[in-house]
N, C-alpha and C positions, 0 to 999 in steps of 0.2 A: 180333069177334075178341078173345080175350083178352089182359088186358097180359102182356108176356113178363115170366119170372120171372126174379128182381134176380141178378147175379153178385155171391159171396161169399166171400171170401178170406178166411182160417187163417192171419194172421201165424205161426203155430207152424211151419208147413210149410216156412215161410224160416229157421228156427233151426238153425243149423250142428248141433246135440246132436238133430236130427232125422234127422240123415243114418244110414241103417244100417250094419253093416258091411259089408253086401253091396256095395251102394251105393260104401262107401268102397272097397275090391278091386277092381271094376271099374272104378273111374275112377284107379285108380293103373295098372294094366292097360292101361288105355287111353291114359294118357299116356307109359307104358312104349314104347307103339306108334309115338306117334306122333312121339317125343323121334328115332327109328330113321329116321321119313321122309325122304326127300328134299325138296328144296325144291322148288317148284313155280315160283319166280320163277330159280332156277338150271338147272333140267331144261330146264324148259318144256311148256307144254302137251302137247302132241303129246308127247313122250318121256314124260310124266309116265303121259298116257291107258295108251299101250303097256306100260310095264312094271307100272300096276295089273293091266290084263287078263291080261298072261302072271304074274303073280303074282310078280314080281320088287322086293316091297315089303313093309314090313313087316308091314303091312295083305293079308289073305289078296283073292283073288281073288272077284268074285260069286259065290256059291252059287244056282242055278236051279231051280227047281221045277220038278219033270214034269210038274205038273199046269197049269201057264202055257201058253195058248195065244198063239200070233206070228200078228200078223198087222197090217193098215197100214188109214189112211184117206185120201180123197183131198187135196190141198193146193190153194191158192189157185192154183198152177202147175202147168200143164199137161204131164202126163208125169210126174209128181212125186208118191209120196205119203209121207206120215209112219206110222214104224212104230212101232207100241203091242206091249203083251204083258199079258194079260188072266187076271187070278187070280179064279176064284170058289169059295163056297163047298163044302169038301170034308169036309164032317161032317154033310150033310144040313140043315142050318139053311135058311130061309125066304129066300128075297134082298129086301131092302127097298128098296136105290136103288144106283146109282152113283158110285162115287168116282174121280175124275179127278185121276191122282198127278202130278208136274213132280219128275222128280229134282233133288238137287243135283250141289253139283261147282262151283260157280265157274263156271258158264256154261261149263267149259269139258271138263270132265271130265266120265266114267258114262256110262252111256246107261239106255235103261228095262228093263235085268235086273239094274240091280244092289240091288232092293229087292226080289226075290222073296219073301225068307222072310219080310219085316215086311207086305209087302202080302197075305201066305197069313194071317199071323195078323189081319190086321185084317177081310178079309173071311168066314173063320171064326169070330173074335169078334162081328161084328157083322152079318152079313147082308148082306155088299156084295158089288158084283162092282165090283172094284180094275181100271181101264184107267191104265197105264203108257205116258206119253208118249216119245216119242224124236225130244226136239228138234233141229233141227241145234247144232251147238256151235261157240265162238268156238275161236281165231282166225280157222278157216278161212269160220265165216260167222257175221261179227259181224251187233250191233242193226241191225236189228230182226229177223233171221231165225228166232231163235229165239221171241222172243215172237211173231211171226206165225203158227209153227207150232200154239204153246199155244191161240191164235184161233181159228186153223183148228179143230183138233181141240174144244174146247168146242160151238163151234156146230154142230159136225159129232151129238156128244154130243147138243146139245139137242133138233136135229130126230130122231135117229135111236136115241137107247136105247130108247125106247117098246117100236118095233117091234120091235128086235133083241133088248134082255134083257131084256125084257116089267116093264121100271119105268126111272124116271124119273132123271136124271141129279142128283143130292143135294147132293154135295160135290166140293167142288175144295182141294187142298192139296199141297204140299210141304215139302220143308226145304233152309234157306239159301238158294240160289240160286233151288229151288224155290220156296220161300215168297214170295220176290219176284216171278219168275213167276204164282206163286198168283195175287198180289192184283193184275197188270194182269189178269192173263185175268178176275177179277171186276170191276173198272174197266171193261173190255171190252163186258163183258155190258151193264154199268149204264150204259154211256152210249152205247151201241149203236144207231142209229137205225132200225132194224126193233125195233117192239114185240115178235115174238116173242120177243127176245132180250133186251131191256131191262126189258121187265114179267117177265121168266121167273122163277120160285120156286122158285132158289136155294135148299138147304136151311142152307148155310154154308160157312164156308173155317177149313183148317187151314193156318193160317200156323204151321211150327217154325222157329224163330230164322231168321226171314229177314233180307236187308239190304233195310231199302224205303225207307233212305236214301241214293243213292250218292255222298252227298258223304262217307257215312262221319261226320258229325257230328251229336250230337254222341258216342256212346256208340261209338262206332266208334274212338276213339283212345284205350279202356282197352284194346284191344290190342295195345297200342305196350309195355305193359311186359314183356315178353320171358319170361313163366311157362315155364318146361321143360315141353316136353310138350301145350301149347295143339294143338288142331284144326287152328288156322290162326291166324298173329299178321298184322299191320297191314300189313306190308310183301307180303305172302301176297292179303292181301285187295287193294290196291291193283293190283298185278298182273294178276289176276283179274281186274279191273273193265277196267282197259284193254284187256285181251283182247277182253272185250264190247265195249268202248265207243271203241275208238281213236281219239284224237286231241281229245277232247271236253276240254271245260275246266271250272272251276267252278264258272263263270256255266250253262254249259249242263249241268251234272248236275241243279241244284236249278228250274231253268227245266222246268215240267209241258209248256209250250208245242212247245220244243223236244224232250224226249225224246220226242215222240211221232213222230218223224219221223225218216228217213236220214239220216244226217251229212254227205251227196253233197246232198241237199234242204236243209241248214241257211244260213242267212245270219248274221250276225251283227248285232246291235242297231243297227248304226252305219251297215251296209248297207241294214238298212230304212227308216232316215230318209228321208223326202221318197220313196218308193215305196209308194203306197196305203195312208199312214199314215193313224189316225186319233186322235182324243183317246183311245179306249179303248186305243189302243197303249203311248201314254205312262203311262196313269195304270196300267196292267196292269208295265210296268216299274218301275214305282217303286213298286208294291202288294207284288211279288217282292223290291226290295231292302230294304227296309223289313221284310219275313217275315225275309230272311235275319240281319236285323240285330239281329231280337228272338232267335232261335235263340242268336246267337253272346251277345249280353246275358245271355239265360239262364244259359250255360254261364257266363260271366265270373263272375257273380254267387256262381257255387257256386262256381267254382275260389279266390276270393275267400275265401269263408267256409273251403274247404281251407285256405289259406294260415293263417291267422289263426289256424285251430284248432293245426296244427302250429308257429305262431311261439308262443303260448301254451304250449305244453305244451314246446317248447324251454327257454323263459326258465324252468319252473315248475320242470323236471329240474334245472336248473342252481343253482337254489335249494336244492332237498333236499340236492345234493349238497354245496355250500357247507352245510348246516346241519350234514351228518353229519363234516362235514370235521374231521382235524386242526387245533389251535391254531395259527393262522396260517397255514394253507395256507388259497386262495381259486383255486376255478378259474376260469378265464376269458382271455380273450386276451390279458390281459397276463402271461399264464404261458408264450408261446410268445418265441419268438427266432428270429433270420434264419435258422436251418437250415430253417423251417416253406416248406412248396410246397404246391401245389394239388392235391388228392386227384381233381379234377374238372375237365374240362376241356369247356367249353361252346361249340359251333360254331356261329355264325352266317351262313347263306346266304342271298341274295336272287338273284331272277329264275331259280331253275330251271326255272320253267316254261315261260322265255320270255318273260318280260312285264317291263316296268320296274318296274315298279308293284305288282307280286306281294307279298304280304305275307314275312317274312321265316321261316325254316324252322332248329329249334335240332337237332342233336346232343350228346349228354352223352356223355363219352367217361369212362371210370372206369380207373385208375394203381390197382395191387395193392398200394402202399405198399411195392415192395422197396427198398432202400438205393442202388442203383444206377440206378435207373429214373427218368427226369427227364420233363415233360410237355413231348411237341412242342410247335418255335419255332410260334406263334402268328401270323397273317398280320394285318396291318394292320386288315381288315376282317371276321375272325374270333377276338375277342378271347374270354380263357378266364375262366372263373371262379375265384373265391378261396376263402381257406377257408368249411368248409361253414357253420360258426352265423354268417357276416356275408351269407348269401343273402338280398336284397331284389329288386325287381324290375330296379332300375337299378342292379344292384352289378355284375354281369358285364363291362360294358365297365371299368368303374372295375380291376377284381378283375386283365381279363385284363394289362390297363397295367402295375401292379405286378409281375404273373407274369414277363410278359417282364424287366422289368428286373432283379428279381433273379435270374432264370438267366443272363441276360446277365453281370452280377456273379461269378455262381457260375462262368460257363465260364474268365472271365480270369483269378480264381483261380486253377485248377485248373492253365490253361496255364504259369505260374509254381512251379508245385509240382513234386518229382521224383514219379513213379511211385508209389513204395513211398508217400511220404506221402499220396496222393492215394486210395489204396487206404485206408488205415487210417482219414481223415477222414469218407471216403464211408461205410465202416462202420457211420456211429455217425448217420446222417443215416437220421431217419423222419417218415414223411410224415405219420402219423397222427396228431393233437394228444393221443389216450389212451394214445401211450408217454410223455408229456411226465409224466405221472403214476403212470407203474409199470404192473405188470401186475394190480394190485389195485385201479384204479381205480373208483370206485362204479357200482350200475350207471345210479343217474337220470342220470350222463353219459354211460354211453354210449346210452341212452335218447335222451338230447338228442342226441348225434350220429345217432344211426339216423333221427331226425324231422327233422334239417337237411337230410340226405342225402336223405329222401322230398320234403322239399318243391322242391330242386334238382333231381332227376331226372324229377321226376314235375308237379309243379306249376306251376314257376317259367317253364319253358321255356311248355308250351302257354300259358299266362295270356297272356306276351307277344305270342305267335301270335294269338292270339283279338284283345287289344286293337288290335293292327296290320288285323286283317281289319276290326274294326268302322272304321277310323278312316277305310279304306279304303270300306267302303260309304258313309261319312257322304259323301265327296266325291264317288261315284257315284252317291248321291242330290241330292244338290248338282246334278250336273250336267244328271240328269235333267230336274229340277224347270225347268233354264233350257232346256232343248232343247222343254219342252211349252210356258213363256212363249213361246218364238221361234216357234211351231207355230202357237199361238193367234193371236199378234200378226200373222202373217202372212197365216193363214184369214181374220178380220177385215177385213184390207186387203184381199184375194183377194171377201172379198164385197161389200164396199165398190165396186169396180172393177167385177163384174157387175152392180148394181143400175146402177150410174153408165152401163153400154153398154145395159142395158134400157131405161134412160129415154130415152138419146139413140136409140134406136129404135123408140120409141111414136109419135114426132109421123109418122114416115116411113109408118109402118104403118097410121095413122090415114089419112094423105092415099091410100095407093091404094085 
């Protein structure tokens, strides 16, 4: 067999001044669409499916090809079978293999018509005859039903394309949700305990932007910044996944052991102690916590290096503009005064998920700077952020202390003042520290505020999530490590105690 030839990548292809303008139209288009959509975490599935089909969205309804045959294969349950829709080539081209498509949708949405017109071009491009699956779909029939269906259908594929489209089953692929289906239905294959299915020669998988992470980490929380117009943001995605996965926790997304299984069949870590444990139990959990702990290290270390680069380019703006400054002017924090408030307000929550122990989850909440607009009172255990260039990682509690107090200050003011004065004070009160300097303020400061503001919105929050999650695992490895001593120490004894009732039963056994 020869060595397979090297993949090669074109850094050029990734150069923004790459992009056409075709290119650029249709993805303005396309966000134009999708900015229209309804929310999918407000609808809900079920309302969401319905109003794509009847076309009641901004997104048109499936377009079907006449030339698509409907038709099902049978399912692991009896009476049951899963319905496909089967595009082949219609320009006389050659059929070479079989492609085995998995729509997306969030697991929860589509069915297999609504890729007609891209599975007509791909089997006319390429010689395939495209089978579109029609998994069942969450809510109404969460994990594992729908990957079972994917199962089904593959093996059903492997034994039977021969006969039926006179070639061999090639490719399995999707996108998003699909793509994640892809790669268990190939997991599937490859770890399948029938060699027909396990040795079978796979030609490949197209995975299109799947999630085949569902904890969502770590690239899964660049969709938390709120782009106008995104496919789907963070909150969209989580949603989604629940749908799938109801009731599942974090430990059990990232656990391979677990997701292979009904969530009615799962136990939990602490339920399987002293029930048919063995050392491989222990050292397999602490192999997992240990994985997840390098994942979250990885990320720390970049969001780190983020930090760093934008506290440098802060301090460096701040510099230019002090150099280009007027004689004696100096900008910097000691150019503000007690009218200055928090443009940014930073919420902290624990235990949402139900757990004491849960790492801790940030909101940034953003004030438009009008004159009148004060940031809500602040709750004891939800302290807010301060101004934006003193953002460090332990400033926020510090920042929201302050906040409260001078509003507090500002309300008893206010109560002491008549009306009319309290109008004309408010006036003149901005939140922003770049009217402290006119409206000709340079721009390396506002430079430096637009990288304060990135690293507070966007940095500072997850950094501290992350460091909370590792600190978390560190004691969940801790505690692992003492439940395998206690496991061990006790097997020991346990064999200890057999050998000690085998001996005292040899003389006895000797004598009859």
């Amino acid at each position: 067999m020869s060595d397979p030839r090297p993949i090669t990548f074109d850094p050029r292809v990734f150069d923004p001044s790459s992009i056409t303008e075709e290119a650029k139209a249709f993805d303005a288009k396309a966000k134009d669409v999708e900015s229209r959509m309804p929310k999918i975490q407000i609808v809900g599935a079920k309302e969401m499916r319905r109003m794509r089909l009847a076309g009641e969205t901004a997104r048109p309804p499936p377009t079907l090809v006449e030339s698509a045959t409907v038709s099902s294969i049978p399912s692991r349950e009896p009476g049951r079978s899963i319905p496909i829709r089967i595009l082949t080539p219609q320009n006389g081209k050659p059929i070479r293999g079989v492609y085995m498509h998995i729509h997306g949708g969030g697991w929860s949405l589509a069915d297999e018509s609504f890729a007609d017109l891209f599975l007509q071009g791909l089997a006319d491009g390429h010689g395939l005859v495209c089978v579109s699956i029609g998994y069942r779909l969450a809510p109404e029939h969460p994990f594992p039903a729908g990957p079972e269906d994917c199962y089904d259908a593959v093996e059903w594929l492997v034994l039977n394309s021969e006969a039926i489209y006179k070639v061999p089953l090639a490719f399995i692929g999707g996108d998003s949700a699909g793509g994640h289906l892809s790669m268990l239905t190939g997991l599937h294959l490859l770890q399948h305990s029938d060699e027909r299915f396990s040795n079978y020669p796979l030609k490949g998988l197209m995975l299109h932007f799947g999630a085949f992470s569902l904890n969502f980490m770590p690239s899964g929380y660049n969709m938390t910044q709120n782009e106008s117009g995104l496919n789907i943001d963070y909150d969209a995605m989580v949603f989604c996944r629940d749908q799938f996965l109801p009731g599942w926790t974090h430990e059990t997304l990232i656990r391979p052991d677990a997701s292979s299984k009904k969530k009615s069949e799962q136990t939990t870590w602490h339920q399987a102690i002293g029930s048919r444990t063995t050392m491989d139990d222990f050292q397999k959990r602490i192999d997992s916590l240990l994985e997840s702990y390098l994942e979250f290290l990885d990320e720390y270390t970049r969001l780190r290096a983020q930090l760093s680069k934008l506290q440098a380019g802060v301090y460096q703006n701040i510099a230019r503009a002090n150099f280009s400054a007027e004689r004696g002017l100096r900008y910097g924090q000691d150019q503000y005064d007690e009218r200055m408030q928090a443009s940014r307000l930073l919420r902290i929550s624990v235990g949402d998920n139900g757990e004491d122990d849960s790492a801790p989850s940030f909101h940034v909440e953003k004030f438009n700077g009008s004159a009148t607009e004060t940031p809500p009172a602040t709750e004891p255990d939800r302290p807010s952020s301060g101004e934006e260039e003193q953002e460090t990682d332990d400033a926020a509690p510090q920042d929201g202390k302050e906040d409260r107090d001078e509003n507090s200050a500002e309300e008893e003011n206010k109560e002491e003042k008549p009306a009319g004065e309290e109008e004309q004070t408010t006036s003149t009160v901005r939140k922003d520290p770049l009217f402290w300097f006119g409206l000709l303020a340079p721009m390396p400061l506002r430079n430096a505020q637009s990288l304060a503001i990135e690293a507070m919105e966007q940095i500072i929050p997850r950094l501290v999530t992350v460091n909370a999650e590792m600190l978390r695992l560190e004691i969940e490895v801790g505690r692992a490590r003492k439940r395998r001593a206690k496991f061990l120490q006790k097997s020991k004894a346990e064999l200890v105690h057999a050998e000690a009732e085998v001996q005292a039963t040899a003389p006895a056994v000797e004598a009859t």
